[in-house]
OpenMM code with the backbone's topology and positions (N, CA, C; nanometers):
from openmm import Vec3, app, unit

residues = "UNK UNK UNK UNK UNK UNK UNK UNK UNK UNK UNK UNK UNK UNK UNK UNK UNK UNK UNK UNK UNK UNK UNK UNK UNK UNK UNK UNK UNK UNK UNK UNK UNK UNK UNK UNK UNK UNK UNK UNK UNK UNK UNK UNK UNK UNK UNK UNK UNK UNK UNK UNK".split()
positions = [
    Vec3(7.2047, 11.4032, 9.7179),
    Vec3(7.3317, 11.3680, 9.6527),
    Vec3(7.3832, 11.4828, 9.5649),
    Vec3(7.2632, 11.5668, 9.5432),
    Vec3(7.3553, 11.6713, 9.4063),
    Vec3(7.4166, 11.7880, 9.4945),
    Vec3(7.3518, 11.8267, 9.6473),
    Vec3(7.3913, 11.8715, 9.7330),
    Vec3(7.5020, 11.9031, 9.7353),
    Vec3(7.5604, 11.7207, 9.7662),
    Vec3(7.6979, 11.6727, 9.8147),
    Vec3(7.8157, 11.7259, 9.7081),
    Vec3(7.7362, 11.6724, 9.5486),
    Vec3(7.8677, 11.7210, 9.4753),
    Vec3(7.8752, 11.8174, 9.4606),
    Vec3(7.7498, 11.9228, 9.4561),
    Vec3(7.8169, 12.0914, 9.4273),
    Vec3(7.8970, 12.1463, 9.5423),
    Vec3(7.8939, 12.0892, 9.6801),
    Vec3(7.9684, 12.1666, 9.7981),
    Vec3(8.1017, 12.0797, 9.7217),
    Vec3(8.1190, 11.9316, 9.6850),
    Vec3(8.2803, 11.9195, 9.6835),
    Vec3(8.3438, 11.9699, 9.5258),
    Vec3(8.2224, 12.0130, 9.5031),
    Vec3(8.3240, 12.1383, 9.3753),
    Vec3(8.4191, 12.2567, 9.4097),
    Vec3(8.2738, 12.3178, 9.5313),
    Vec3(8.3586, 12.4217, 9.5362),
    Vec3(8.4663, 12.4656, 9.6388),
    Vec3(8.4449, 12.3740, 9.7309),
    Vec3(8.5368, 12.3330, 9.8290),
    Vec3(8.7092, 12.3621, 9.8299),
    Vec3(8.7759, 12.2650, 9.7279),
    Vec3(8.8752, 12.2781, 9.6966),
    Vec3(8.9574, 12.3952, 9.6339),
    Vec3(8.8066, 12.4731, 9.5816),
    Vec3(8.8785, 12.6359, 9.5419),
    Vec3(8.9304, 12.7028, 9.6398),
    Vec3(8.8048, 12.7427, 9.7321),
    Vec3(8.8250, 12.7817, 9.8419),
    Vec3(8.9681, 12.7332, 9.9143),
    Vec3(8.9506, 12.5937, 9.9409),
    Vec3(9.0971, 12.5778, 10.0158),
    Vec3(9.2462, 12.5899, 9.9055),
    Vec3(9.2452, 12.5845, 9.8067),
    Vec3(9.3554, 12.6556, 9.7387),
    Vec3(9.4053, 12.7887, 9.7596),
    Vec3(9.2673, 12.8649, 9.7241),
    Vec3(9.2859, 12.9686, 9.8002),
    Vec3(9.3433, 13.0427, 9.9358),
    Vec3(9.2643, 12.9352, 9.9869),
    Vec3(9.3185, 12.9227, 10.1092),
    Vec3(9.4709, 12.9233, 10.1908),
    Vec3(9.4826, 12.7996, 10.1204),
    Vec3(9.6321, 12.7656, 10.1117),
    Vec3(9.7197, 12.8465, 10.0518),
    Vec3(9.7116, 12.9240, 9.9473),
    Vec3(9.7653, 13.0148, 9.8910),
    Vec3(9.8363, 13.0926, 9.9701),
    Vec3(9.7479, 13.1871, 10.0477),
    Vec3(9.7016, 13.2856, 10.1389),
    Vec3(9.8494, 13.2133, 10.2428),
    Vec3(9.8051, 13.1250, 10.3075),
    Vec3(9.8632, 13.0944, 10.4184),
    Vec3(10.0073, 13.0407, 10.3631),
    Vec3(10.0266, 13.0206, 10.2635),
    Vec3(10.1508, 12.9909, 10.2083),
    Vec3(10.2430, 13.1330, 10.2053),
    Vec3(10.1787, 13.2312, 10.1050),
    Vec3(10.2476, 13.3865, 10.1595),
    Vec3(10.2700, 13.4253, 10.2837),
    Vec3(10.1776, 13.4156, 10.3599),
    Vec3(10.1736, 13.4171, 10.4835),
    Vec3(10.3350, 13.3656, 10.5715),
    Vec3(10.3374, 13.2350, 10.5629),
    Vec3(10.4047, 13.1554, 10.6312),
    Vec3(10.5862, 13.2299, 10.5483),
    Vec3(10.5745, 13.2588, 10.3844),
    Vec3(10.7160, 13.2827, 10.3394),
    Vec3(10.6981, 13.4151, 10.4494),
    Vec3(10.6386, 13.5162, 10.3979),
    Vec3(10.6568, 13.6350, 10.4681),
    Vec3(10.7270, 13.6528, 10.6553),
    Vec3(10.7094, 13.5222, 10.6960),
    Vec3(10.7182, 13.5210, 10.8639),
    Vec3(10.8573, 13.4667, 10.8388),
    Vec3(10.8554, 13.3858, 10.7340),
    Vec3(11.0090, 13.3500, 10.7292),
    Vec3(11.1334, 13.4375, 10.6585),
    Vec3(11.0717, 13.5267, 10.6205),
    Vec3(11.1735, 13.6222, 10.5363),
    Vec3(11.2101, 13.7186, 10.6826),
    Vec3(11.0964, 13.7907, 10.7378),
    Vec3(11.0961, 13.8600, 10.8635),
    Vec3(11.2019, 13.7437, 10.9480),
    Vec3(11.1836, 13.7006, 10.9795),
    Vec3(11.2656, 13.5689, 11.0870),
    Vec3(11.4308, 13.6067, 11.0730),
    Vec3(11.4460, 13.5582, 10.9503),
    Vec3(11.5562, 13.5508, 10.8714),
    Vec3(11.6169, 13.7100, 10.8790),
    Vec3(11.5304, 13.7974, 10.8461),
    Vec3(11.6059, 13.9579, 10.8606),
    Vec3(11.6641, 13.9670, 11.0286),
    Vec3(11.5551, 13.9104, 11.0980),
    Vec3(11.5732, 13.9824, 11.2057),
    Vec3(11.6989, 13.8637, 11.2946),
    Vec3(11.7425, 13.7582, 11.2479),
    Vec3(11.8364, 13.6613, 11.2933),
    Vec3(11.9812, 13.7678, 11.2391),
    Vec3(11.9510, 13.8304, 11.1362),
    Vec3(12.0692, 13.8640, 11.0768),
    Vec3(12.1184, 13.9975, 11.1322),
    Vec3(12.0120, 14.0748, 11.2034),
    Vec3(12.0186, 14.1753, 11.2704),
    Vec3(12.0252, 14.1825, 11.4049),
    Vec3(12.0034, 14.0737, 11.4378),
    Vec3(12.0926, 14.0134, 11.5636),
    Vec3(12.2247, 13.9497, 11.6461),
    Vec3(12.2600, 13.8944, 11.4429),
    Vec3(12.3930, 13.8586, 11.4842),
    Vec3(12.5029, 13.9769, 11.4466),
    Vec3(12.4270, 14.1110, 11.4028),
    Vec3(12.5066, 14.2348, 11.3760),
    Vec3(12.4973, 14.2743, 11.4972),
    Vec3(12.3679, 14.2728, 11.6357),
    Vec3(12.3916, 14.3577, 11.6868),
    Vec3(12.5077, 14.2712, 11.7976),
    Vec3(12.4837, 14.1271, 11.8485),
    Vec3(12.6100, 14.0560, 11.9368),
    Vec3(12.7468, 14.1182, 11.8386),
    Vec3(12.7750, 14.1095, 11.7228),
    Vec3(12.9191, 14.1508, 11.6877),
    Vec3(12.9385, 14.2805, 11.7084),
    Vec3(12.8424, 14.4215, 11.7352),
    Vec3(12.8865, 14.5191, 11.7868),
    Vec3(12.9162, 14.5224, 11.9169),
    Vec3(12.8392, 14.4438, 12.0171),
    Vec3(12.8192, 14.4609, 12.1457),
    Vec3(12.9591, 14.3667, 12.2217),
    Vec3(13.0015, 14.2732, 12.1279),
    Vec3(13.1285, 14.2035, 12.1386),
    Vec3(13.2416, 14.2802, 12.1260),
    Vec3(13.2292, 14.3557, 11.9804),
    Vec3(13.3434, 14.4595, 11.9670),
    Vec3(13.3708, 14.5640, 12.1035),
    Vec3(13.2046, 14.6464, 12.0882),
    Vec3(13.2111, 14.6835, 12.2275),
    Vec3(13.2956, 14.7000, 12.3530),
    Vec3(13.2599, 14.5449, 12.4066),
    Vec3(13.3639, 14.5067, 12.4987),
    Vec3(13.4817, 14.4686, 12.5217),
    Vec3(13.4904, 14.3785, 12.3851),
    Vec3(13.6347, 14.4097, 12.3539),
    Vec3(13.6990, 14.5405, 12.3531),
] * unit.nanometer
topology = app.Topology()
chain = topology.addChain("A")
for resn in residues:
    res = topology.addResidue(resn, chain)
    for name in ("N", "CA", "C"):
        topology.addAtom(name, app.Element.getBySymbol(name[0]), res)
């Protein structure tokens, strides 16, 4: 039993941590996303002008 409670001590650090991690993670893919949507809809309005 004392096993049990020292693993669910430290457990939850770890996954904070964890989560942390994967939380930067996840903004960072969405900031990238977001640049590259915006640099896409620059490059259709050149390629529109373009042809126009």
């Amino acid at each position: 039993r004392r096993r049990l409670r020292r693993r669910r001590r430290h457990a939850p650090r770890t996954y904070s941590r964890r989560y942390k991690v994967c939380s930067w993670i996840a903004i960072i893919f969405c900031a990238q996303s977001l640049a590259n949507m915006k640099n896409f809809e620059n490059d259709l309005k050149q390629l529109s002008m373009a042809f126009m």
